[in-house]
N, C-alpha and C positions, 0 to 999 in steps of 0.2 A: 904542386898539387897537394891538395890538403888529405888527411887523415880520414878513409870513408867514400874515395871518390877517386880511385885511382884507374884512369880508362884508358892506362899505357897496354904495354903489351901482354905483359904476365897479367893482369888481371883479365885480356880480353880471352887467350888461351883459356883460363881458370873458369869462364862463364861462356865458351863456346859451348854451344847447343849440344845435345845427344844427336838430333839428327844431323847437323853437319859435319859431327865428326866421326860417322860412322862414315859418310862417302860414299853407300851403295847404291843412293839413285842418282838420276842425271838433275839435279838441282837448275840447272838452266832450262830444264822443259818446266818445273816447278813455276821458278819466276816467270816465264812469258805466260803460266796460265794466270797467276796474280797482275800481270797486268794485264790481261788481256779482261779479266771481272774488274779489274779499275775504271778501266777503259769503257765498261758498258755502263756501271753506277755512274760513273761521270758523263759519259755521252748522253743519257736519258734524260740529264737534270736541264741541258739546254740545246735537245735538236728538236723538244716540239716547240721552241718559241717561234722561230720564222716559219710555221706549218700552222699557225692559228687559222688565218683566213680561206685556208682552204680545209680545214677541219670543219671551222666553224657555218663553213658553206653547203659543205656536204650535208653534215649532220645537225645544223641548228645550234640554238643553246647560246647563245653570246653571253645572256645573265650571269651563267654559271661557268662560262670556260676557265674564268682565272684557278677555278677547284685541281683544271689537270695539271696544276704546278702545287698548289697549295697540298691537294689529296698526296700528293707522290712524296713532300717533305714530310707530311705528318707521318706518314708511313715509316718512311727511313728514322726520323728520329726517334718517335716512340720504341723502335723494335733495338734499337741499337744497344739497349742496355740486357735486353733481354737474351739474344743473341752472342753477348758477350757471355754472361754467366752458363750459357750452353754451352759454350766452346771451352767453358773451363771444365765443365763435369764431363762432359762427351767426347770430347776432343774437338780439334778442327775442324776438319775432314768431312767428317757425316756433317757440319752445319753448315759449311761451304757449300757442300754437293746441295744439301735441300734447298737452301737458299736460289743457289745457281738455278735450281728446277723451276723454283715459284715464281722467279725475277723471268726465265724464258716460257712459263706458262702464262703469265701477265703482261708478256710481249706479244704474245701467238692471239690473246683474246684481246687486246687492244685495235691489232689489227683487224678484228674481225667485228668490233663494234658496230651495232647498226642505230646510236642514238649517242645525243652527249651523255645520258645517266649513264648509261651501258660503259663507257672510254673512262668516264672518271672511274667508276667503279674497277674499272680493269688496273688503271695508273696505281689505284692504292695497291692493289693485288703484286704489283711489279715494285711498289714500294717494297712491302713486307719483305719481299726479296732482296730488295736491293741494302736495307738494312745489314743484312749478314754478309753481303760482300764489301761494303764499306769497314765494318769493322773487323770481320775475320781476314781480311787481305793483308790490313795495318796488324794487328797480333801473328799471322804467321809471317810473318817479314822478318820480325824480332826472332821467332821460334828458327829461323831459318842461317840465320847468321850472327855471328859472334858481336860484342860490343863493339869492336871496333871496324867494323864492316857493315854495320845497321846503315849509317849513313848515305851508302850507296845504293841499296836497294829501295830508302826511304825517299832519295831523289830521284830515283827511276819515276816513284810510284806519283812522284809529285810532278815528274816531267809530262805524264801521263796525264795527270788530273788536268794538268793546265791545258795542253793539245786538244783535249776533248773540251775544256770551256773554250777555246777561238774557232775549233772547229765543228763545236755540234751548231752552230745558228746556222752556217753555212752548208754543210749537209744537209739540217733538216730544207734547209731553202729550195736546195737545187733536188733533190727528192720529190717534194711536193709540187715543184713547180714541170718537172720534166718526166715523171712516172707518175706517182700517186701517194698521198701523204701514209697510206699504211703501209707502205714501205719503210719509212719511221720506225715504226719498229718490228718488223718482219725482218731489217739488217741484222737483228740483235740474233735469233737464232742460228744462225749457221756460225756468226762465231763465240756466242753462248756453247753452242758447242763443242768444239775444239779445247777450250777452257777447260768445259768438263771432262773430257778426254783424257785431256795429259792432266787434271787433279787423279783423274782415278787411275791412271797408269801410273801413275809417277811418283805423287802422294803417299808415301810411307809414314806413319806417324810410330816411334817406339811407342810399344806396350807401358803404361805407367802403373806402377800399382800406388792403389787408394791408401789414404790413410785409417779408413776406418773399413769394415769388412761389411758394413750395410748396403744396398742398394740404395743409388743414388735419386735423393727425390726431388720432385721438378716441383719449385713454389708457382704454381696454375693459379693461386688469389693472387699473390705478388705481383705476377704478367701480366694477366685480366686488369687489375690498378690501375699498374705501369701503363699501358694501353687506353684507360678510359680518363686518367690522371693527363699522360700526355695530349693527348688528343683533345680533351677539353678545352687545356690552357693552351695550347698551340693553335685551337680555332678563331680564341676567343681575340689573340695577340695578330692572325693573318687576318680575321673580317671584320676586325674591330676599326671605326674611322675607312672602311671603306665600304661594308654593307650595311652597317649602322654607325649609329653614331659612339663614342668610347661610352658617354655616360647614361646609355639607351638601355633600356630592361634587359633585352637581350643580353649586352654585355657586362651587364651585374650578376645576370644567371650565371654565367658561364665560369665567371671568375671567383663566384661564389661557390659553385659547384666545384671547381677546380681547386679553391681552398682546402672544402668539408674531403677531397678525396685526395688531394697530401696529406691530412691528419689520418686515415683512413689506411693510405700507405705505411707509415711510419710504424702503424700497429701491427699493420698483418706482418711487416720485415723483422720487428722483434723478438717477434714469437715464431717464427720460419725457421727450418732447422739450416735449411741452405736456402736463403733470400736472394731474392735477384739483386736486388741494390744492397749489401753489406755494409753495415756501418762503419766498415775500415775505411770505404772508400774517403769518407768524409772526416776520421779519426785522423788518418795521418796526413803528418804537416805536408811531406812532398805530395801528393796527389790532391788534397784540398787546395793547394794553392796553386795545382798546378790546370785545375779545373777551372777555378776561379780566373787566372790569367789568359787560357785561353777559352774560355767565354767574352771574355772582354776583345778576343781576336774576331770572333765570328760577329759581335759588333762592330768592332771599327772597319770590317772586311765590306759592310754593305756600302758605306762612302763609295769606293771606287767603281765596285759591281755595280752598281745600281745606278750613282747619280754621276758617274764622271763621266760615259757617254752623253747622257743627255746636256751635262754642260758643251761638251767637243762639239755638238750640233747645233744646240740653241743658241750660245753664247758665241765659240770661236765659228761657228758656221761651216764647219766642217763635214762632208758628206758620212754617209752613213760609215762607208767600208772605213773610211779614215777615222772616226771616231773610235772602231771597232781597234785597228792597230796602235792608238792612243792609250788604250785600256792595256792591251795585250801584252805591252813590255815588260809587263811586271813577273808575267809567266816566264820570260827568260833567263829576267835574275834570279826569280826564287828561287826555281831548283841549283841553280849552278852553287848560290850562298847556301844551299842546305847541304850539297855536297862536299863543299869545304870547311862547313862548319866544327866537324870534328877536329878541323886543326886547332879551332878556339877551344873548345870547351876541352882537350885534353891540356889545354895550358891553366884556362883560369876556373874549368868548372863548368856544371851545366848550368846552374844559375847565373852567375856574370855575364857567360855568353848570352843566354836569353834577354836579360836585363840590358847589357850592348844592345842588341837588335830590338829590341822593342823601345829601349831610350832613343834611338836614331830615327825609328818609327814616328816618334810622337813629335820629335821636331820638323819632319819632313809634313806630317799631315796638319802641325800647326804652318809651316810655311805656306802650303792651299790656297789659306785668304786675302793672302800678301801677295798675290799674284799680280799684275799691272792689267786691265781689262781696257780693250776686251782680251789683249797678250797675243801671242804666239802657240802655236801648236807644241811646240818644242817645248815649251817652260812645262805643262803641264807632264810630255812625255816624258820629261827627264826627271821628276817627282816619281810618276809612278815605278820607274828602270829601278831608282834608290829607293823608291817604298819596297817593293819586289827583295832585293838585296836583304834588306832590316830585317823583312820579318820571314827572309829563309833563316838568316842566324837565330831566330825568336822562336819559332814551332819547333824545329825539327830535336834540338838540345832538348826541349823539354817532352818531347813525345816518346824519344830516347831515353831520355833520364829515367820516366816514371817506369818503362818499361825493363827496366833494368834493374828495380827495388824490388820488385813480386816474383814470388816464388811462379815458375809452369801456368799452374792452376789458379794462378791468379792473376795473369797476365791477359786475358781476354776480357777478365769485369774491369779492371785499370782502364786497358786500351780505350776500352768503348764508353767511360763513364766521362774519359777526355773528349772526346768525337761527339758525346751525346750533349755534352754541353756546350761544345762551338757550333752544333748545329743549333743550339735552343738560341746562341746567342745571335745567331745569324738571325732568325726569326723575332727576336724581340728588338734588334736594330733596324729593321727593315718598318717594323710599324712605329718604333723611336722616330728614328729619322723621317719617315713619311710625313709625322705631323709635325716636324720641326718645319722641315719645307716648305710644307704646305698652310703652314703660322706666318712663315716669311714672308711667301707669298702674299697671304689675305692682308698683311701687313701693309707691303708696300703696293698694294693695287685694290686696296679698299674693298678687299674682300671676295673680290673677284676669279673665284672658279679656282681648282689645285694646278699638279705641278704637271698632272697627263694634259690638261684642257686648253693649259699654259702653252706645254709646248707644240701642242698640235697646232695651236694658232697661231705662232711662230713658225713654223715648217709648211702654213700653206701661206705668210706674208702676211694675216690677218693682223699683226699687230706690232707695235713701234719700238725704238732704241729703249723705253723705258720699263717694258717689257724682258727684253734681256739682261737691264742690269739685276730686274727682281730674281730671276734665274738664278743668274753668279749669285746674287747672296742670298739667294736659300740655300745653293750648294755651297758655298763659303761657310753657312752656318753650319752644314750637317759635316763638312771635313771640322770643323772645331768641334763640333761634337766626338769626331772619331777619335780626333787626338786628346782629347777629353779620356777617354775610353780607353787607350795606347798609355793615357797616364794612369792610370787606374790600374794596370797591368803591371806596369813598373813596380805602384807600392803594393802589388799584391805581394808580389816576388822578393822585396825590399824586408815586409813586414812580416809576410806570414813563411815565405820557403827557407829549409834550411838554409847554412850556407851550403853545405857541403849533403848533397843528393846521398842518403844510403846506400849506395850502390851495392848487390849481393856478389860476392864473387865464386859460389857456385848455386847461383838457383835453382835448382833441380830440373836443367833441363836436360 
């Protein structure tokens, strides 16, 4: 282990937390409330997907519903950054607890929506919430346990995250189909509750003193920005090519506007005496590249989320629930490889280890196209088992790494400015890949309708064996693009990350 990056034991002791090593609360009522807020940000993201048709029944709106998915990401991702920089001036605690409030008051009015404006509006509302339990869950994890313990708790949170994507479609199903879809999210308060119970029973946070003796000032132009900056651009990338067209007035405003108010950004953060987004974020080598490569992860993440079901149905003909276990394996490995991961990265580093699992990554998702078609079930599953694997050794080393260089008070704007950009890149892959697909498509079917219209007419028989080859190679194309993407990640790490992570070995916690 090199000079600067030493995650054996005497350095984990030397950088265990204030609050773990005092001992005085029950730290395991702590953890079940952090996954228990995991568990709700994660469930919310996919238990309205099987509840559309009876939403959309109830209350109208078909035009507009794709908004209660899109509203709820803009939410989450715009706030992420902002919420972090509160949790470094305020502490945790008070922005967990508000957050927990706004995410169960945006649960309570969802349910009580009497129109689709009313429910999207509501979904943003439990967005803004759900923001600060995504990111403050991930920082007080860190806050919670020593370096060499992070990784247990980081694979709880991930065994969590994945549980709740196989099983929010499925709840929200049998929910709407055997009580009533506002129960959806009526589930979330009573253990929105409990959460916040044992946060505020249990939740001790040490007294920190400041560095400077002023009162701490909140940048209000910064957030407001941040807010109308994100929101712009993350409109203009969800409805761009699906409610207009990319090169359509609309989408020149928005992307225009979204330009003049990054320039706009940049000014009001220079001149901020405490800026939401800090120009450290992007100064130092370890966090800029560690943004950068996992941006390139919430890219290459939409390949399987998105279009590997619909291959398992259109292509292998595989019924729904099997399509769904198809996807699903990747959930098994990943946590299990993010939990072991500490045994790599305390041999070779958090960078090589990252660079391992992300290099296995990009062969795995270049092997995709090379598949024999129309294949077996199996070939694919057993891609995704080893994708799942790569990229637990790929995230977790470097979620850990970053969080291990910043001082206390700086480990909330770190945390979240990582999270704020695999959510961006999640959203700029999904409208990426959409129009790669749907290019293949028009390609090989002379133009003929995208990759929903596709495979709907595939799923009621409407259409022939040539039909499904077009399928596999849209999705062929968009897994090369991922791996495309998985490479790009490699030479972020290769060219711009330390070798060796600054690791602090007493951060002021």
């Amino acid at each position: 282990m090199g000079q600067g990056e030493d995650t054996g034991t005497t350095a984990a002791k030397e950088d265990e937390p204030a609050a773990a090593r005092a001992g005085a609360r029950p730290r395991r009522a702590v953890v079940a409330s952090l996954m228990l807020c995991m568990g709700l940000a994660a469930l919310d993201s996919t238990i309205v997907s099987t509840a559309v048709p009876q939403i959309v029944g109830d209350l109208g709106g078909f035009s507009v519903f794709s908004w209660l998915f899109s509203g709820y990401l803009l939410a989450v991702t715009v706030t992420l950054p902002v919420y972090g920089k509160l949790s470094d001036t305020f502490g945790r605690k008070p922005v967990l607890i508000a957050g927990s409030v706004l995410f169960l008051l945006g649960s309570l009015l969802c349910a009580l929506a009497w129109n689709m404006a009313a429910l999207i509006a509501f979904r943003i509302v439990q967005g803004l919430g759900g923001g600060a339990l995504q990111g403050t869950v991930q920082t007080l994890a860190a806050d919670l346990y020593p370096l060499e313990q992070r990784p247990r708790i980081q694979a709880r949170l991930s065994t969590v995250w994945a549980t709740s994507a196989v099983a929010g479609p499925a709840l929200g199903g049998v929910l709407a189909a055997y009580a009533d879809w506002r129960w959806i999210f009526l589930i979330n308060l009573p253990l929105g509750a409990v959460a916040l119970w044992l946060l505020i029973r249990h939740l001790h946070e040490p007294q920190r003193e400041r560095k400077t003796t002023e009162r701490p000032r909140i940048d209000w132009a910064g957030a407001l920005t941040v807010f109308a900056c994100g929101g712009v651009l993350l409109t203009a990338l969800v409805q761009g090519g699906v409610a207009w067209p990319w090169l359509s007035p609309p989408s020149m405003a928005l992307f225009g506007t979204g330009l003049a108010l990054i320039a706009a950004l940049v000014l009001i953060e220079r001149r901020a005496a405490e800026p939401i987004i800090p120009g450290w974020v992007w100064r130092r080598r370890t966090i800029a590249a560690v943004n950068l490569a996992l941006g390139a992860l919430g890219l290459l993440m939409v390949a399987p989320t998105v279009f590997l079901p619909t291959y398992a149905q259109s292509v292998l003909g595989l019924a729904p629930i099997t399509a769904g276990f198809v996807l699903s394996v990747w959930t098994l490995s990943w946590p299990v490889s993010a939990a072991l991961s500490q045994h790599v990265y305390r041999r070779i580093g958090f960078r090589n280890t990252a660079m391992l699992g992300i290099g296995t990554a990009t062969l795995i998702l270049f092997a995709f196209p090379f598949l024999p078609y129309p294949g077996e079930a199996w070939q694919p599953t057993l891609l995704m088992l080893l994708l799942g694997g790569a990229l637990g050794l790929f995230q977790l080393p470097l979620l850990v790494g970053v969080q291990s260089t910043v001082e206390w008070n700086e480990r909330g704007t770190a945390t979240a400015s990582v999270l704020f950009c695999r959510q961006t890149g999640q959203t700029i892959g999904a409208a990426l890949f959409g129009a790669v697909a749907n290019g293949v498509l028009a390609a090989r079917l002379g133009g003929a309708g995208d990759l929903d219209s596709v495979t709907k007419a595939l799923d009621s028989g409407a259409s022939g064996e040539h039909v499904r080859r077009a399928v596999a190679e849209a999705v062929h194309s968009v897994y090369f693009g991922a791996a495309c993407a998985a490479g790009l990640a490699f030479l972020v790490l290769l060219l711009v990350a330390p070798r060796r992570f600054p690791v602090l070995k007493n951060p002021g916690d």
